[in-house]
py3Dmol code that shows the C-alpha trace and the ligand (Angstrom):
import py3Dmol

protein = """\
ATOM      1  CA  UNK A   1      -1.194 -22.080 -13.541  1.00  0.00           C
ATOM      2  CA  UNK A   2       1.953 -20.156 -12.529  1.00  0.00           C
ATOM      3  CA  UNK A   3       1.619 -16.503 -11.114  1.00  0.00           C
ATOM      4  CA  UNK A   4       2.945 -14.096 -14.069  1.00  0.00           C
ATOM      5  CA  UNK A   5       1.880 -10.829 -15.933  1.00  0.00           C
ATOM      6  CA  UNK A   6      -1.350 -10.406 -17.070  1.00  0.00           C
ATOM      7  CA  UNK A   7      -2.887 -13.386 -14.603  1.00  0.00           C
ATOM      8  CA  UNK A   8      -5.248 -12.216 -12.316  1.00  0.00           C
ATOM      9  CA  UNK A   9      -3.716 -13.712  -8.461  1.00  0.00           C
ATOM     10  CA  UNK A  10      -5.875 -14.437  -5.566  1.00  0.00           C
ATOM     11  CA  UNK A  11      -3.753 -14.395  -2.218  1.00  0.00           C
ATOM     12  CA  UNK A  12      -4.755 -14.225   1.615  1.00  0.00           C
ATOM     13  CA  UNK A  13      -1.702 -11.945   3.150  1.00  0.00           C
ATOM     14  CA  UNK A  14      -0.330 -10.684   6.569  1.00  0.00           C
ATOM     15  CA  UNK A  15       1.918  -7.865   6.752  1.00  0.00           C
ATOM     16  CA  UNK A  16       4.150  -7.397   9.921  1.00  0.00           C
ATOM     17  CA  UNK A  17       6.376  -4.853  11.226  1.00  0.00           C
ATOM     18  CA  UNK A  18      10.387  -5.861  12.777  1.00  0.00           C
ATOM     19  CA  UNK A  19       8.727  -5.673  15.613  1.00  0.00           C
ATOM     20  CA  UNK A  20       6.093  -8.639  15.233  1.00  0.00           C
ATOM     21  CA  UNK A  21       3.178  -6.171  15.293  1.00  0.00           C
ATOM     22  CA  UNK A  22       0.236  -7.169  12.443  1.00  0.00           C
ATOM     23  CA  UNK A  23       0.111  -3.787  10.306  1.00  0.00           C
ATOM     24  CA  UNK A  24      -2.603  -5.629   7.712  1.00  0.00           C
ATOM     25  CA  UNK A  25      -4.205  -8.538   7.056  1.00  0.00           C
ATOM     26  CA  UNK A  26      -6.842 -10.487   4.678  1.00  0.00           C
ATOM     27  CA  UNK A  27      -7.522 -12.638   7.882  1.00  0.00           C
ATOM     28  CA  UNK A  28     -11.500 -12.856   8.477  1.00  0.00           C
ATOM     29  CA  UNK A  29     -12.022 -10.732   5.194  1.00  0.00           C
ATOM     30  CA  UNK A  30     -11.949 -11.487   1.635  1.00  0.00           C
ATOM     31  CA  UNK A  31      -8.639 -12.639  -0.040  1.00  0.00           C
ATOM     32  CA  UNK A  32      -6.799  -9.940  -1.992  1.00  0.00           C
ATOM     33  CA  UNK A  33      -7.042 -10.677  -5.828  1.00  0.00           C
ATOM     34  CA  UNK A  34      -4.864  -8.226  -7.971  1.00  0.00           C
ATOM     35  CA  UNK A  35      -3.633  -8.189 -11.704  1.00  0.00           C
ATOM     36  CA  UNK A  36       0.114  -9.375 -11.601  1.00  0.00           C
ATOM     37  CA  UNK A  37       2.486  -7.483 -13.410  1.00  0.00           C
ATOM     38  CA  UNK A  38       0.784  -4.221 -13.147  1.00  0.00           C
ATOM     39  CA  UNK A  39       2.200  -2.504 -10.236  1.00  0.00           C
ATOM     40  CA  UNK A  40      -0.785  -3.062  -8.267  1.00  0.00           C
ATOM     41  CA  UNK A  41       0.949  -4.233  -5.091  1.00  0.00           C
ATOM     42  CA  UNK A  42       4.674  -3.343  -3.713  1.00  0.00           C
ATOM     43  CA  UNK A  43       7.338  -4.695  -6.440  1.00  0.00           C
ATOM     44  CA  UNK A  44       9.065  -6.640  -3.982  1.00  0.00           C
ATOM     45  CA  UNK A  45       5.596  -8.615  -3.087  1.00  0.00           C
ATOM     46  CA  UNK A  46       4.859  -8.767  -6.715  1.00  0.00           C
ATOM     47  CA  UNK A  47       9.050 -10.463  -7.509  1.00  0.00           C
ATOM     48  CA  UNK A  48       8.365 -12.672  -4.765  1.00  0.00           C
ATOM     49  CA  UNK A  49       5.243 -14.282  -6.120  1.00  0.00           C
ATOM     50  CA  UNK A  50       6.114 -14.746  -9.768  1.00  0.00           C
ATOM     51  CA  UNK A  51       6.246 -17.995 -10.894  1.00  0.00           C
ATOM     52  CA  UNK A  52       4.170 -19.010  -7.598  1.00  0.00           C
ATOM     53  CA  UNK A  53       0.644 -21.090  -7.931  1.00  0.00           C
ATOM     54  CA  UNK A  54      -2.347 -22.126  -6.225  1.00  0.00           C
ATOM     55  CA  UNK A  55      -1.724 -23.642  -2.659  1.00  0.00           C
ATOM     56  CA  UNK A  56       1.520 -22.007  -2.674  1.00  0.00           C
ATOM     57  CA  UNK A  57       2.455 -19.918   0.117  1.00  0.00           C
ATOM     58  CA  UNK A  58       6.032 -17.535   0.847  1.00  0.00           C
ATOM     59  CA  UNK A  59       7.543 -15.392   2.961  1.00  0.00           C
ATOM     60  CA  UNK A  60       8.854 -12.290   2.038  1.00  0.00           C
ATOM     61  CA  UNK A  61      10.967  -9.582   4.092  1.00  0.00           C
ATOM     62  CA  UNK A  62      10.979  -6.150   2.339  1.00  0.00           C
ATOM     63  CA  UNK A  63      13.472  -3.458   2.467  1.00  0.00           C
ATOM     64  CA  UNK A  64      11.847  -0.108   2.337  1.00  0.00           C
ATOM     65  CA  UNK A  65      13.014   0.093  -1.148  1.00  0.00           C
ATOM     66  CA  UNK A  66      11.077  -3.129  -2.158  1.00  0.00           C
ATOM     67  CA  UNK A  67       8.156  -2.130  -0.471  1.00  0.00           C
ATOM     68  CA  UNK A  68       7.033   1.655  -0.069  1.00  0.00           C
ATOM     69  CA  UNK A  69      10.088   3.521  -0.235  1.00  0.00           C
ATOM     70  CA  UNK A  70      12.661   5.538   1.942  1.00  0.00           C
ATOM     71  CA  UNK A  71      10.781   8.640   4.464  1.00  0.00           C
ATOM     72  CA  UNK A  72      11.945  11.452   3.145  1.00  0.00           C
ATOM     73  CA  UNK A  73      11.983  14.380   5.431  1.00  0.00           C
ATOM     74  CA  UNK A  74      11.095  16.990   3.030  1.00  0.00           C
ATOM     75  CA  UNK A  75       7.575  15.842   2.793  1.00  0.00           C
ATOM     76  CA  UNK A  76       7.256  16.835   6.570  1.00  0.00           C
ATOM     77  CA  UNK A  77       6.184  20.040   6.359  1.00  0.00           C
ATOM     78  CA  UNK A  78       5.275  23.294   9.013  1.00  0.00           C
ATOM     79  CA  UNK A  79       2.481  24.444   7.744  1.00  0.00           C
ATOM     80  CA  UNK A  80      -0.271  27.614   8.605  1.00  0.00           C
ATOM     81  CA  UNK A  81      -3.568  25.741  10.689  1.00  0.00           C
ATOM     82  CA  UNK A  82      -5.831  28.560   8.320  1.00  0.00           C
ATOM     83  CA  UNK A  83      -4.686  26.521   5.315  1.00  0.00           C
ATOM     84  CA  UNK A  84      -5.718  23.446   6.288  1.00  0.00           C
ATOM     85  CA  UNK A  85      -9.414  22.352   5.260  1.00  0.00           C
ATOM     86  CA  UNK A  86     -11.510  22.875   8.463  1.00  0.00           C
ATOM     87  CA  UNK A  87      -8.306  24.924  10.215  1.00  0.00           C
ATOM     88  CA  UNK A  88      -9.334  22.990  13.397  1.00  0.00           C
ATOM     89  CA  UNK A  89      -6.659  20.246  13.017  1.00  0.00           C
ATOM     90  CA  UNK A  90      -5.423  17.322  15.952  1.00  0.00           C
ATOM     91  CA  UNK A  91      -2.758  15.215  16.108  1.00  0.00           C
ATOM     92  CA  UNK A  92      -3.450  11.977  13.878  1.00  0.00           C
ATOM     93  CA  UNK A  93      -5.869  13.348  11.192  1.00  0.00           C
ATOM     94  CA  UNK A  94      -5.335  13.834   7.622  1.00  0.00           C
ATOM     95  CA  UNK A  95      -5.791  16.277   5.148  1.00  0.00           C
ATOM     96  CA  UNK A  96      -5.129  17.048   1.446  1.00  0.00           C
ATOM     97  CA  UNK A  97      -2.177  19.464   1.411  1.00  0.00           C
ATOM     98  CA  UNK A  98      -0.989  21.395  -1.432  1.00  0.00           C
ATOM     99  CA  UNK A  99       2.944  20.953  -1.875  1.00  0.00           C
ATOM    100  CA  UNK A 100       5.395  21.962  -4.777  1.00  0.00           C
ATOM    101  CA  UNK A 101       4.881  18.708  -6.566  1.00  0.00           C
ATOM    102  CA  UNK A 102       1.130  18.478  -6.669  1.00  0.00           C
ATOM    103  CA  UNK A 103      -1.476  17.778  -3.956  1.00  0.00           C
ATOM    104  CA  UNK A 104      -0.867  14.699  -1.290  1.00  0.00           C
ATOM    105  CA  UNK A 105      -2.359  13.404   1.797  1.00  0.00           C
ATOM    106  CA  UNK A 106      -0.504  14.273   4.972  1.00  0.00           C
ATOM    107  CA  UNK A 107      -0.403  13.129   8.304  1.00  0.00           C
ATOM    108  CA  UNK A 108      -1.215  16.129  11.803  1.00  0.00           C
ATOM    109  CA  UNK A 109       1.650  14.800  13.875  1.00  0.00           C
ATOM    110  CA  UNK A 110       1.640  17.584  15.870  1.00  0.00           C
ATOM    111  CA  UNK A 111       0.211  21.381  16.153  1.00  0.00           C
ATOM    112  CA  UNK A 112       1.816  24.374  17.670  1.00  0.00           C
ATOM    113  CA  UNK A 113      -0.236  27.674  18.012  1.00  0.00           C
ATOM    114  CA  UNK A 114      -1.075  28.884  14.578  1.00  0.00           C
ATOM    115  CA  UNK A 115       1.355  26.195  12.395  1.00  0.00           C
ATOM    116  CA  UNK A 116       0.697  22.170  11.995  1.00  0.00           C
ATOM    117  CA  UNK A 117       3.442  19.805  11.086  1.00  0.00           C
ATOM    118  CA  UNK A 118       1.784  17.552   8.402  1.00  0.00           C
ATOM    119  CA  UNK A 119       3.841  14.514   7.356  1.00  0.00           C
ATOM    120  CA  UNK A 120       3.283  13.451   3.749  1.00  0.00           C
ATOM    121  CA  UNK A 121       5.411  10.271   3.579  1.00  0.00           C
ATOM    122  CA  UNK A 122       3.503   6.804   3.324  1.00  0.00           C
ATOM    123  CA  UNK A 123       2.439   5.477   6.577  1.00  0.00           C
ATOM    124  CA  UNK A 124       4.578   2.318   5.730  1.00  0.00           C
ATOM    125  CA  UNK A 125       7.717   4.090   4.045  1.00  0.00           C
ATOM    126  CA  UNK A 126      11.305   3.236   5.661  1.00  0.00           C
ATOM    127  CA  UNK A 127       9.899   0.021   6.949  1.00  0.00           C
ATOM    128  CA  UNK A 128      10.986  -3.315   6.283  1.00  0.00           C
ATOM    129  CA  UNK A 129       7.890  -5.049   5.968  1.00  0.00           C
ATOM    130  CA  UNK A 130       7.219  -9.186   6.440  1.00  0.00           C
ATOM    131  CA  UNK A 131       4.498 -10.511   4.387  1.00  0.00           C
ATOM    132  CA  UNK A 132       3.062 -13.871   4.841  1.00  0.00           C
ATOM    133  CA  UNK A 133       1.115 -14.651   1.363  1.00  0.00           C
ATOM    134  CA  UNK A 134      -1.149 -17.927   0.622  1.00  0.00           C
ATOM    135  CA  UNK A 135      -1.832 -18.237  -2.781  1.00  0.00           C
ATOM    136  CA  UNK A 136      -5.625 -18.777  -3.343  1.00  0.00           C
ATOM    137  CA  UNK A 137      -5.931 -18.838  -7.293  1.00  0.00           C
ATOM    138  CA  UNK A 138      -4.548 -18.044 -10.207  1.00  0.00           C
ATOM    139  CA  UNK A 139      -6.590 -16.584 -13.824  1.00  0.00           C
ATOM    140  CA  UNK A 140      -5.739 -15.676 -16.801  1.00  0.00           C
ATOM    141  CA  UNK A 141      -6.766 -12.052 -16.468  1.00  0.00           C
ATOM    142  CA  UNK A 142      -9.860 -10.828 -19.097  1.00  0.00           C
ATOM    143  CA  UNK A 143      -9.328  -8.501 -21.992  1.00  0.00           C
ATOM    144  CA  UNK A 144     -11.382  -5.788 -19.932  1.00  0.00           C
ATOM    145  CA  UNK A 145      -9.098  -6.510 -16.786  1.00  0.00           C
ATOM    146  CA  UNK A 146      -5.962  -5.920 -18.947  1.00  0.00           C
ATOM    147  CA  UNK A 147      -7.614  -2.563 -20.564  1.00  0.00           C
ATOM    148  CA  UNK A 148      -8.500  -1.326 -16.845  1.00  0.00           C
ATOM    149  CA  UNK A 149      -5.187  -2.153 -15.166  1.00  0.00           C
ATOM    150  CA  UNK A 150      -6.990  -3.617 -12.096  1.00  0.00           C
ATOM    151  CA  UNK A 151      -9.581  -7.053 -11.934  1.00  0.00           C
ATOM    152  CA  UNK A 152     -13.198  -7.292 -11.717  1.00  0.00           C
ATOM    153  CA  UNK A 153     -15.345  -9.187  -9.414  1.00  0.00           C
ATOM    154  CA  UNK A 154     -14.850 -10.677  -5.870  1.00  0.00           C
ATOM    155  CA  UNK A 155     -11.919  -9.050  -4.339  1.00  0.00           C
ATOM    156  CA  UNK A 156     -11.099  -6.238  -6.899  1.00  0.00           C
ATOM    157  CA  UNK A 157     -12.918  -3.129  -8.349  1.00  0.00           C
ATOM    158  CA  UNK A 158     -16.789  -2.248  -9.231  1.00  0.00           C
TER     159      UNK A 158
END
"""
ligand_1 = """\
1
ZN
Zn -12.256 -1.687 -14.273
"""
view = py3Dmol.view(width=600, height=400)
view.addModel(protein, "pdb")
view.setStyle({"model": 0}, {"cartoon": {"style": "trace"}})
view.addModel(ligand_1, "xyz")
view.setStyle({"model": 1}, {"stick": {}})
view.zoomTo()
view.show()
């Protein structure tokens, strides 16, 4: 069976940096089993496998624009320590900021006094990412899966 919409994909993945440097990885876990089609994994991942099957497996280099999009520097952000959940934050923790277009998750990258600089971008955007994908299986997807958006069972949701 060929990887498509609506199938239900089982794939073991690594994802590098330019650098070499192993970001993620299904190695020693579960594989990854997603609905294709849906948006559930970075359109350039999900172009790259269509029309893939079992025992199949492909490289793929990303742009940022394939993957998780260009940084944007707007989404870095000086922002008042007192408005920040605890108001104790460090360098590298996260918090749920408020921001013009609705609440995100941001990044401490650094604190000055009495203002933090949060950074709201993904932790992956502007990156040109390298995936490494084996395919492990390939379903049709079941009418619940389709309803849901997502797939049931080992590797997915509930
Ligand atoms: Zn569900």
């Amino acid at each position: 069976m060929q990887i498509a919409s609506n199938k239900a994909v089982t794939i073991h993945y690594t994802l590098k940096d330019d650098e070499g440097n192993v970001l993620d990885s299904s190695d020693g876990r579960e594989p990854l089993t997603y609905l294709h089609g849906g948006g559930n994994i970075v359109p350039g991942l999900e172009a790259a496998l269509e029309g893939k099957g079992e025992g199949d497996a492909i490289q793929a280099t990303l742009t940022p624009d394939q993957a998780y999009g260009q940084r944007d520097e707007a989404n870095v952000r000086n922002i008042p320590v007192r408005k920040l959940q605890d108001g104790k934050p460090k360098v590298g923790m996260r918090y749920r900021v408020q921001t013009p277009d609705g609440y995100e998750v941001a990044l401490v990258t650094a604190v000055r006094g009495d203002y933090a600089t949060v950074d709201g971008n993904h932790p992956l955007a502007g990156k040109t990412l390298h995936f490494d994908v084996k395919v492990v299986g390939v379903r049709e997807a079941t009418a619940e899966e389709l309803e849901h958006g997502h797939v049931h069972g080992p590797g997915g949701h509930h």
